[in-house]
Wavefront OBJ file of the C-alpha trace (Angstrom):
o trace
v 26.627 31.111 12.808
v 25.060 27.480 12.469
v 23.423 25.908 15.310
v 25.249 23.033 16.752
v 24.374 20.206 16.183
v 22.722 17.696 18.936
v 23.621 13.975 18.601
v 21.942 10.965 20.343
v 23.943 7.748 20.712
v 21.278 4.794 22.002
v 23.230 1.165 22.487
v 24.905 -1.073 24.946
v 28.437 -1.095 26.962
v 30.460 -0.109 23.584
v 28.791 3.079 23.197
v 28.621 4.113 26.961
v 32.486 3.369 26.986
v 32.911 0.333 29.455
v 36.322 -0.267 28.424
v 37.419 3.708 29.148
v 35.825 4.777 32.005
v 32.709 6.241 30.696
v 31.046 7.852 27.790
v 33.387 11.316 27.782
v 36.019 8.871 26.574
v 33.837 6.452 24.285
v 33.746 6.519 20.676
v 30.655 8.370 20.460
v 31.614 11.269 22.316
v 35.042 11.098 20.504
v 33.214 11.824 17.347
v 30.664 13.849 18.699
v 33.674 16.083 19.567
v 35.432 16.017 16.207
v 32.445 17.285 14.194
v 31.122 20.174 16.974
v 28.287 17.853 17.620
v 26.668 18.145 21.343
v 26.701 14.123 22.690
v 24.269 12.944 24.301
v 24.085 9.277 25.595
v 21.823 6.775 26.274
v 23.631 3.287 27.347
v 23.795 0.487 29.052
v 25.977 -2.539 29.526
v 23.847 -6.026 28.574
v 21.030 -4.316 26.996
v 19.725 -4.583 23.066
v 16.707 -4.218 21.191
v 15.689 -7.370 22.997
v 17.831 -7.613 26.414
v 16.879 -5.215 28.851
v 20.040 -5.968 31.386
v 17.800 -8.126 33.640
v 20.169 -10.092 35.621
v 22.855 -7.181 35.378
v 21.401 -4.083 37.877
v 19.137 -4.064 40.576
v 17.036 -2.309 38.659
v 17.258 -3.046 34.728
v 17.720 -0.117 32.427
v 15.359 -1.934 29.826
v 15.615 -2.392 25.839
v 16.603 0.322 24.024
v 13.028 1.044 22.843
v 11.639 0.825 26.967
v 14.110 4.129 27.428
v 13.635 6.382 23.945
v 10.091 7.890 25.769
v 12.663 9.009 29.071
v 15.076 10.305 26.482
v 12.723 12.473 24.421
v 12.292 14.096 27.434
v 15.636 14.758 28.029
v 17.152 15.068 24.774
v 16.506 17.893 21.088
v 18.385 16.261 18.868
v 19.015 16.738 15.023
v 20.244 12.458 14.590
v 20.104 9.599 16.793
v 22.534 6.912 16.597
v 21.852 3.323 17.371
v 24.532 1.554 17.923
v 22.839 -1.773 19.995
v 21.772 -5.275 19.378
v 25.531 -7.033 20.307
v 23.687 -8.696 23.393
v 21.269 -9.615 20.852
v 23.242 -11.996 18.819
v 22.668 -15.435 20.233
v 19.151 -14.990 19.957
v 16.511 -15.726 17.110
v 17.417 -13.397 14.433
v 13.814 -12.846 13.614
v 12.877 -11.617 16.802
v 16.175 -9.476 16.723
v 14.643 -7.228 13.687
v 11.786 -7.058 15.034
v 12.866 -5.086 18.041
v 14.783 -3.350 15.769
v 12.065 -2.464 13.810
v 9.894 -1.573 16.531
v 12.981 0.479 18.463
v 13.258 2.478 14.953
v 9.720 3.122 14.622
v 9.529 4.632 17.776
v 12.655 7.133 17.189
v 11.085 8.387 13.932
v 7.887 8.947 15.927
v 9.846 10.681 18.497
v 12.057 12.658 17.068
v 10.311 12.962 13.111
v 12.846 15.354 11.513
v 16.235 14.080 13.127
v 18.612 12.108 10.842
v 18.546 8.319 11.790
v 21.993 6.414 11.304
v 22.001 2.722 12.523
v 25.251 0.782 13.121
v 24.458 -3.004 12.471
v 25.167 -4.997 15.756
v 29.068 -6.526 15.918
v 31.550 -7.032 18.072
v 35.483 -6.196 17.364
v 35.743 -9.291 14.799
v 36.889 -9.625 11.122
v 34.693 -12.881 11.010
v 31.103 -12.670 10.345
v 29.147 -13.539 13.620
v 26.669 -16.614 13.067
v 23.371 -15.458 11.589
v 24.477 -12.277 10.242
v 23.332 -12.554 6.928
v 19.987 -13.245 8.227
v 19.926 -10.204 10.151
v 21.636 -7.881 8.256
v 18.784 -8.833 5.552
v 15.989 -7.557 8.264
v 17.940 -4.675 9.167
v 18.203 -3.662 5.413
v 14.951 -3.919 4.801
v 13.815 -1.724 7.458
v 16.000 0.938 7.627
v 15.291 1.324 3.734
v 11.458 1.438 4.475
v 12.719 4.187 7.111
v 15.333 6.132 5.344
v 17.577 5.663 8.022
v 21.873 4.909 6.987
v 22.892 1.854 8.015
v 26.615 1.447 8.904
v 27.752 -1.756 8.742
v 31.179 -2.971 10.170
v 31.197 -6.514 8.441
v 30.263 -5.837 5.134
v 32.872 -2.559 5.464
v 35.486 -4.589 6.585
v 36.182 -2.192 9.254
v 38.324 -4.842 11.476
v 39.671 -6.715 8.191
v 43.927 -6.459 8.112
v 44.116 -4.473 12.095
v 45.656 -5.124 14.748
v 41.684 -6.135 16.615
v 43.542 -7.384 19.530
v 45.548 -4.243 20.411
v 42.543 -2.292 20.224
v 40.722 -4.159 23.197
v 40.713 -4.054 26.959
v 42.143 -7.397 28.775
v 38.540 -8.805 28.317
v 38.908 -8.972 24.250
v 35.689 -7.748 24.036
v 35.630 -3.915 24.518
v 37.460 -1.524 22.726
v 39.977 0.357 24.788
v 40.957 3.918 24.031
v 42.832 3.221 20.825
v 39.780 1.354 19.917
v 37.270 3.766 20.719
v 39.296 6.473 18.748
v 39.350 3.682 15.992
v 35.785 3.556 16.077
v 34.980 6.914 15.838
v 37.255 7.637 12.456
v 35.339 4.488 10.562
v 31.832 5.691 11.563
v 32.809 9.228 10.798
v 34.363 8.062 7.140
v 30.992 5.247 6.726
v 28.921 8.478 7.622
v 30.478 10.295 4.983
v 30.168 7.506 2.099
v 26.590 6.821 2.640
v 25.827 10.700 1.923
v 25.821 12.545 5.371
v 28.691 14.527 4.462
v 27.183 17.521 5.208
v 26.902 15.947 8.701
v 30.819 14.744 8.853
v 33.078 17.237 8.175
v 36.903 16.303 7.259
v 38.419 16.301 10.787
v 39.469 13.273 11.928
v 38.271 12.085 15.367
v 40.721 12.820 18.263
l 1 2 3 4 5 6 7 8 9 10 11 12 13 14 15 16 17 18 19 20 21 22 23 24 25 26 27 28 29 30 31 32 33 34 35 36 37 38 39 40 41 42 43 44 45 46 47 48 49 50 51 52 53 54 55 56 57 58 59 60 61 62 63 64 65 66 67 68 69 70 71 72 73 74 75 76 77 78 79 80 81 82 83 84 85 86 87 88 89 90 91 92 93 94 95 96 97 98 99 100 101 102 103 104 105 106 107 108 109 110 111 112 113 114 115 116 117 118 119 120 121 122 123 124 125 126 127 128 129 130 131 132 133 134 135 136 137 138 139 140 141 142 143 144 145 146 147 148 149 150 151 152 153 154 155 156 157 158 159 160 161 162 163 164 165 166 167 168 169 170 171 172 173 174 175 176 177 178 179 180 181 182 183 184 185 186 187 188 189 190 191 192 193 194 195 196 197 198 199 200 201 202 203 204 205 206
């Protein structure tokens, strides 16, 4: 029998499930479930590569790169996930990809023969965001230096001709459990087209 695999989902309040009380019932875990994966999560509402959630806890969690040397600790795992930089988006786009950059560094340091997928930062809109081209352009270029799979939701047109709206909580930001379940079928089918299908099986996230 193969070994299960171990998955590690880094990112903000989408992938700890804010909208569905918790990460059990987030996307991540969803698909984490659907493929036998083990989920492990490390997330935090109104942190990015650059926001650390200052303002937001007593204590802030920090950027996503502050908490990868806690989580090595913690967490074996055959891919990480990165699913963060939404609280990043009104900010320089420069300085976005360079946290990136720095954030992805550090996992391949960390964790040198997992599988790196990235999920370019968006929230639950058909419409590209201001800026995107110019950071989609960074992260390109760095997850191609890193051989890491970038996922991206825009240029996918994963929210093109869906009901967006029906798939949110009240605060038509976060995606509620039809969402989340939503969420885990694109990345799973996205996995699968950029060449981890021997990661992604055929089951569909449920």
């Amino acid at each position: 029998m193969s070994q299960r695999l171990s998955a590690l989902f880094v990112g903000d309040s989408f992938t700890v499930g804010a909208g569905v009380a918790g990460a059990a019932n987030g996307y991540a875990c969803i698909l984490a479930r659907s493929q036998g994966w083990a989920c492990n999560v490390d997330a935090f509402g109104a942190t990015g590569y650059l926001n650390d959630g200052a303002g937001f806890y007593p204590t802030p969690p920090g950027r996503a790169l502050d908490r990868l040397s806690a989580d090595v600790k913690l967490y074996a795992v055959d891919m990480v996930v990165l699913d963060s930089g939404r609280n990043d988006l009104g900010k320089d786009p420069a300085a976005v990809v360079d946290a990136f950059t720095q954030t992805l560094a550090e996992v391949q340091q960390l964790w040198p023969s997992a599988r790196v997928v990235v999920i370019m930062p968006a929230y639950m809109s058909a419409t590209p965001y201001t800026n995107y081209s110019l950071v989609h352009t960074g992260f390109v270029a760095a997850c191609g230096a890193a051989h890491a799979t970038l996922l991206d939701p825009v240029a996918e047109q994963w929210y093109s001709g869906v009901d967006i709206e029906g798939m949110q909580i009240p605060d038509h930001v976060h995606p509620n459990a039809l969402g989340n379940q939503f969420l885990a079928g694109k990345i799973a089918d996205s996995m699968a087209r950029h060449g981890l299908g021997d990661l992604v099986g055929a089951r569909v996230p449920s």
